[in-house]
N, CA, C and O atoms as a GROMACS GRO file, in nm:
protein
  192
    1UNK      N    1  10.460  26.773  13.480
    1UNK     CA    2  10.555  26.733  13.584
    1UNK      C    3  10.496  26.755  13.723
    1UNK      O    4  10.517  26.675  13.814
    2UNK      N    5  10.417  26.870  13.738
    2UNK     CA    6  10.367  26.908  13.876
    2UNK      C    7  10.273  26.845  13.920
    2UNK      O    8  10.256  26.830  14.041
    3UNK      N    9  10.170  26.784  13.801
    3UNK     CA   10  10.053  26.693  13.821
    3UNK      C   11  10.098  26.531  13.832
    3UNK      O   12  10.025  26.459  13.900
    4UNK      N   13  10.181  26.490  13.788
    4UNK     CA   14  10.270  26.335  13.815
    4UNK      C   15  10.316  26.333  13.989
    4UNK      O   16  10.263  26.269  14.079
    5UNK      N   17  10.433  26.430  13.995
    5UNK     CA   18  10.452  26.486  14.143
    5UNK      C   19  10.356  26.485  14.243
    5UNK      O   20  10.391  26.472  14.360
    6UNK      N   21  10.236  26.496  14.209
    6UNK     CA   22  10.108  26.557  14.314
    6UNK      C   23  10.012  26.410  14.306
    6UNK      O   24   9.930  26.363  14.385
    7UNK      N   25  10.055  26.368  14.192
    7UNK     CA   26   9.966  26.194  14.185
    7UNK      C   27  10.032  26.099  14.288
    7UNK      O   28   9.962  26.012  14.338
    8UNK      N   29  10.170  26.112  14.323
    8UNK     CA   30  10.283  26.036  14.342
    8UNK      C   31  10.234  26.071  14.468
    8UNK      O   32  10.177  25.973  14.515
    9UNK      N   33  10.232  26.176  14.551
    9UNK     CA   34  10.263  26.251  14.698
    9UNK      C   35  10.072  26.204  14.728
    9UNK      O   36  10.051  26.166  14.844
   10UNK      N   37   9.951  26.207  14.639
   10UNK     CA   38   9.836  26.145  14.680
   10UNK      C   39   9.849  26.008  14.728
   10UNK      O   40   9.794  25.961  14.828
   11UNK      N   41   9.947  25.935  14.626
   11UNK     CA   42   9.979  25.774  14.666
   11UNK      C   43   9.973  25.755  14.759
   11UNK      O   44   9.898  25.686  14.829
   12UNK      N   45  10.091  25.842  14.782
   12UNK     CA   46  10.176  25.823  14.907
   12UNK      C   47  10.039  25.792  15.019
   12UNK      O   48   9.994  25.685  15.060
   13UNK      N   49   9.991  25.957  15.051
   13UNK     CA   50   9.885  25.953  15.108
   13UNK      C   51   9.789  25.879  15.165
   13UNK      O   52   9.746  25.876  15.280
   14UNK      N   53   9.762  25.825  15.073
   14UNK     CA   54   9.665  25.738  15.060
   14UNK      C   55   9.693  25.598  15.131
   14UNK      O   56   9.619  25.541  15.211
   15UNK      N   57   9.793  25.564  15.093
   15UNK     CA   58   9.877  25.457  15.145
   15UNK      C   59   9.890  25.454  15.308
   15UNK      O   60   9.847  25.373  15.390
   16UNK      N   61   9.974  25.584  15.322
   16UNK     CA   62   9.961  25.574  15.469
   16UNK      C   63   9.835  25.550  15.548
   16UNK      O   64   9.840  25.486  15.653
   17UNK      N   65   9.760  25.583  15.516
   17UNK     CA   66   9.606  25.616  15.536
   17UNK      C   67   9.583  25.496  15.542
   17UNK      O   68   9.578  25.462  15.660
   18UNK      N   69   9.564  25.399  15.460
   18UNK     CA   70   9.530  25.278  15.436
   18UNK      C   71   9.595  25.174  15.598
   18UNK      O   72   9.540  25.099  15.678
   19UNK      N   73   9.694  25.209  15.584
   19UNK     CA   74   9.825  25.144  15.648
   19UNK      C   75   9.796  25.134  15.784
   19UNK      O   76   9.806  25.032  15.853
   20UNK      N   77   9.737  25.315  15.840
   20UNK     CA   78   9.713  25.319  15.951
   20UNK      C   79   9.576  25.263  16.022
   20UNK      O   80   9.551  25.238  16.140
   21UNK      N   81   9.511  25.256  15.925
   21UNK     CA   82   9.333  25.220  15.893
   21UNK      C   83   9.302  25.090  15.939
   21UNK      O   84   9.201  25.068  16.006
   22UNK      N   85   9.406  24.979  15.899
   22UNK     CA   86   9.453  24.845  15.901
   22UNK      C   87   9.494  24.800  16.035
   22UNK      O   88   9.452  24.712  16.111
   23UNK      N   89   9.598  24.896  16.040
   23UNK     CA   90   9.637  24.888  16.208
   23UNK      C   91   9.581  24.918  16.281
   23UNK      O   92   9.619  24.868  16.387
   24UNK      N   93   9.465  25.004  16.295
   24UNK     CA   94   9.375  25.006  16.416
   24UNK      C   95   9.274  24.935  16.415
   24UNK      O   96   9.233  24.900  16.526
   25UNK      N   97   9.203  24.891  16.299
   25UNK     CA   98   9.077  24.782  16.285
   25UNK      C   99   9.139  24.609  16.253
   25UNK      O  100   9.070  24.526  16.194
   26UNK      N  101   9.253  24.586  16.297
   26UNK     CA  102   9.234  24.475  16.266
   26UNK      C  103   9.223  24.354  16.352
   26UNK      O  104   9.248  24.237  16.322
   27UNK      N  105   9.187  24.394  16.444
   27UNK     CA  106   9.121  24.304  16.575
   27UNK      C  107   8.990  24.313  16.576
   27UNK      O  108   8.924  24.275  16.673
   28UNK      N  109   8.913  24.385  16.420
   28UNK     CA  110   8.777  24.382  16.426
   28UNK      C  111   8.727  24.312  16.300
   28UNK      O  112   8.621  24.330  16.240
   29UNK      N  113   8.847  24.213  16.268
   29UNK     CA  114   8.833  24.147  16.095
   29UNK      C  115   8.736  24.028  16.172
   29UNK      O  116   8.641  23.988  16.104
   30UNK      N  117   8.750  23.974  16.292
   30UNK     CA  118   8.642  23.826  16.330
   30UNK      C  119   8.554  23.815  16.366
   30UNK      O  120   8.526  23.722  16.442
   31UNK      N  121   8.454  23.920  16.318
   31UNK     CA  122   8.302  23.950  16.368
   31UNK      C  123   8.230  23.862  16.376
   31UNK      O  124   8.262  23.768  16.304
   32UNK      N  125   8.111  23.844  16.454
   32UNK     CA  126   8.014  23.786  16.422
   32UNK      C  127   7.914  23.824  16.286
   32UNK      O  128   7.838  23.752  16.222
   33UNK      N  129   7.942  23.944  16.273
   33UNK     CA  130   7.807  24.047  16.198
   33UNK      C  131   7.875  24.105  16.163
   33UNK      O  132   7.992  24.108  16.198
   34UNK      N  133   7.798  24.204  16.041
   34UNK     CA  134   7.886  24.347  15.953
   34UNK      C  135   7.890  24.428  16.112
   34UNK      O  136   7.984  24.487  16.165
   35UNK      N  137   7.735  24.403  16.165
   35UNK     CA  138   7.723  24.583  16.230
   35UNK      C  139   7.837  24.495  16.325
   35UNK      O  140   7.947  24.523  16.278
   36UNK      N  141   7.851  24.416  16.421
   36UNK     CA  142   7.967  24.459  16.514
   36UNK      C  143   8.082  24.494  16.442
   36UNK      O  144   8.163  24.572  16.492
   37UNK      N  145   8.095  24.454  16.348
   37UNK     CA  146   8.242  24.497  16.261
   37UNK      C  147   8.246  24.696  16.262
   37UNK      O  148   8.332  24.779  16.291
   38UNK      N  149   8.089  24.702  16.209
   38UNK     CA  150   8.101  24.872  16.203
   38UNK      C  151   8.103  24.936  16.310
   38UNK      O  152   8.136  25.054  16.307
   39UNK      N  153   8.066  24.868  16.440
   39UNK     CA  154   8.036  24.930  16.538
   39UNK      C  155   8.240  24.962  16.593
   39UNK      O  156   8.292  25.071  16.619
   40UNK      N  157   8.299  24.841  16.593
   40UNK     CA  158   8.401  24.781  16.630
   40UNK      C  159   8.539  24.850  16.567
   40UNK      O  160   8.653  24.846  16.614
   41UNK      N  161   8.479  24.927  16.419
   41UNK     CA  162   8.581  24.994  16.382
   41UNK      C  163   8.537  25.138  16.430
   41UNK      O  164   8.631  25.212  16.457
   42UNK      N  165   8.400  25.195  16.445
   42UNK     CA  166   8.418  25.305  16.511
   42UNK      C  167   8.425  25.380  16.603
   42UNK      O  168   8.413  25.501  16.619
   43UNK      N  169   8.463  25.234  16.706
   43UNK     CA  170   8.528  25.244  16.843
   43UNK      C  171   8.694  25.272  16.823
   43UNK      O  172   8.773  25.343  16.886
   44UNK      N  173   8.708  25.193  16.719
   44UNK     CA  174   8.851  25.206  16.714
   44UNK      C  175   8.914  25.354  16.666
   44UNK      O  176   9.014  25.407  16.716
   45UNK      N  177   8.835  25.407  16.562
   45UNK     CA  178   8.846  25.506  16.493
   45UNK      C  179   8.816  25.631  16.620
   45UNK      O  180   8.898  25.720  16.640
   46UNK      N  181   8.735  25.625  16.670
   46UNK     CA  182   8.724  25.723  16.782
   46UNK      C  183   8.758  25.728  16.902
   46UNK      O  184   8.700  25.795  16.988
   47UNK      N  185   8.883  25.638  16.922
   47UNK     CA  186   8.938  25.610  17.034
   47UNK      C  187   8.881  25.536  17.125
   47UNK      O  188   8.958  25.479  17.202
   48UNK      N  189   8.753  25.516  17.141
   48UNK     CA  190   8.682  25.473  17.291
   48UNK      C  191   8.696  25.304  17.301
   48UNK      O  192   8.652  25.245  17.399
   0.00000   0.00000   0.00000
């Protein structure tokens, strides 16, 4: 029961994670290139 509970509350987790991940990179889905894409999400990811 405690390990179902704790799978359920990772979901969750995870999800949000995902959710929020999406919402900050997704003005970096129309790259020219992977690297501006990588560069572009870890501007986003690090605020700058």
């Amino acid at each position: 029961m405690v390990t179902s509970a704790l799978a359920i509350a990772v979901s969750v987790l995870v999800a949000v994670f995902f959710v929020r991940y999406a919402n900050k990179t997704q003005e970096c889905y129309q790259p020219d290139s992977f690297q501006q894409y990588k560069q572009c999400v870890r501007q986003q990811l690090t605020g700058n």
